[in-house]
VOZABA-173267 format. One line per 2 residues: number of its first residue (from 0); for each residue x, y, z of C-alpha. Coordinates in nm, 3 decimals. Example, Ala and Ser with C-alpha at 12.3 -4.5 7.8 and 13.67 -1.06 7.14 Angstrom:
! VOZABA-173267
0 = 1.230 -0.450 0.780; 1.367 -0.106 0.714
This chain:
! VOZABA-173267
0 = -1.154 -1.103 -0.265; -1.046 -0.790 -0.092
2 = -0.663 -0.896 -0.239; -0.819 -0.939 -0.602
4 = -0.955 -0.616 -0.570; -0.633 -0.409 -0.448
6 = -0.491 -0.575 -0.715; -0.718 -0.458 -0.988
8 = -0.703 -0.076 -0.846; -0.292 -0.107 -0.883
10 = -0.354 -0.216 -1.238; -0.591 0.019 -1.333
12 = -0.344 0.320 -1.240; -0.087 0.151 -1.389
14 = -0.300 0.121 -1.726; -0.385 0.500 -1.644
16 = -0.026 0.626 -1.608; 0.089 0.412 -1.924
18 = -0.202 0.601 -2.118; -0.130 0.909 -2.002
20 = 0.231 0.871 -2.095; 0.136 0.833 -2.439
22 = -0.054 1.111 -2.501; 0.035 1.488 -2.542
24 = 0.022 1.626 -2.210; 0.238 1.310 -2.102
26 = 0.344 1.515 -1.797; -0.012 1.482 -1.625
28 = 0.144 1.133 -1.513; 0.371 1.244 -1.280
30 = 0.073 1.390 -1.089; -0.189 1.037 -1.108
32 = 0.056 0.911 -0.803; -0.015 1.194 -0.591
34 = -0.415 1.110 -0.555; -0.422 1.102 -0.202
36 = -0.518 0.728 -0.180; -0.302 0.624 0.112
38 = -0.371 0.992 0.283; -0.750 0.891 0.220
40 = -0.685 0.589 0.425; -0.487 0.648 0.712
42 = -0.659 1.001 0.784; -0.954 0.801 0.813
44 = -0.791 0.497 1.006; -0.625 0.768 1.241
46 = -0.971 1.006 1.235; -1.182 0.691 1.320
48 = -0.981 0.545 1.587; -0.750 0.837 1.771
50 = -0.839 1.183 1.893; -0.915 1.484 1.682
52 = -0.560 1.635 1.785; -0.389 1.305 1.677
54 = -0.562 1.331 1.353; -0.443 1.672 1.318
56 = -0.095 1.607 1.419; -0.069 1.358 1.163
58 = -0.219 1.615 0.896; 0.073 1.836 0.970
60 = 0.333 1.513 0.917; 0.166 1.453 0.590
62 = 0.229 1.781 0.524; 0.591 1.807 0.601
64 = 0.661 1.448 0.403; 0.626 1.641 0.096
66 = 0.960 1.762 0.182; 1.162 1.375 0.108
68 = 0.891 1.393 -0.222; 1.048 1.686 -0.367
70 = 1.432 1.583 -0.258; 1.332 1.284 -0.447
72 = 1.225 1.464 -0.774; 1.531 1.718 -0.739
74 = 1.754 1.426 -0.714; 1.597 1.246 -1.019
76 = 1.574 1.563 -1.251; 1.941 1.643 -1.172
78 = 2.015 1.240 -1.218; 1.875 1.194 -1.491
80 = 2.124 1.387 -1.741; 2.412 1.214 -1.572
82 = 2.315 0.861 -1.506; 2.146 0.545 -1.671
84 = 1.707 0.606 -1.609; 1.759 0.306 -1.338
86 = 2.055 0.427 -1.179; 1.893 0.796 -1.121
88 = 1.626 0.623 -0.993; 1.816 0.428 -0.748
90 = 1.989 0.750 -0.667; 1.629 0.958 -0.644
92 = 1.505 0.672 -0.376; 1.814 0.677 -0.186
94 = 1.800 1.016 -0.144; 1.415 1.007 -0.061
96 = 1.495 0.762 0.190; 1.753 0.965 0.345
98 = 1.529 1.265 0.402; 1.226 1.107 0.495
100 = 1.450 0.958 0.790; 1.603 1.309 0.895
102 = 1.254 1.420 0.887; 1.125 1.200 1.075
104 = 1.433 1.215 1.318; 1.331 1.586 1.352
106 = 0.983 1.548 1.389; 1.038 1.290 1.730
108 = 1.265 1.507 1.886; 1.052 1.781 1.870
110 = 0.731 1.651 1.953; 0.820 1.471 2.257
């Protein structure tokens, strides 16, 4: 049941984001994936279950990770007037991927 229901959220913003895509202020998409869902989640997971400074620590993170977000969009609005939509995409991950590792690289070596 739990499954069905995670299920039916993903669909509903998925039915959301096509809707809004269609409308006039078709922009307001790009910003129904940023509802903190996931940040909802594991700040609570984290709150409930490690310290108060863990919790914190890992609001700072989330903080820096919007760092790989915006590489990503840079990527994909520079992309997209030189590539296929699916290759700029590919690109746009990649490049996501790249700097959420050097983040996180940089984040271990200075917090140890």
């Amino acid at each position: 049941m739990d499954l069905i229901l995670k299920a039916g959220l993903g669909a509903a913003v998925v039915l959301i984001l096509a809707a809004l895509a269609r409308t006039k202020n078709y922009y307001i998409a790009g910003l129904v994936p940023l509802f903190p869902t996931f940040a909802l989640i594991a700040h609570y997971i984290v709150g409930k279950g490690r310290s108060l400074d863990d919790l914190k620590t890992t609001i700072v993170f989330g903080m820096w990770s919007i760092i790989p977000y915006f590489i990503y969009l840079a990527t994909l609005y520079v992309m997209v007037d030189k590539m296929r939509l699916e290759a700029s995409l590919a690109v746009a991950a990649v490049a996501w991927l790249i700097a959420a590792t050097v983040l996180v690289s940089v984040w271990v070596r200075f917090q140890t």
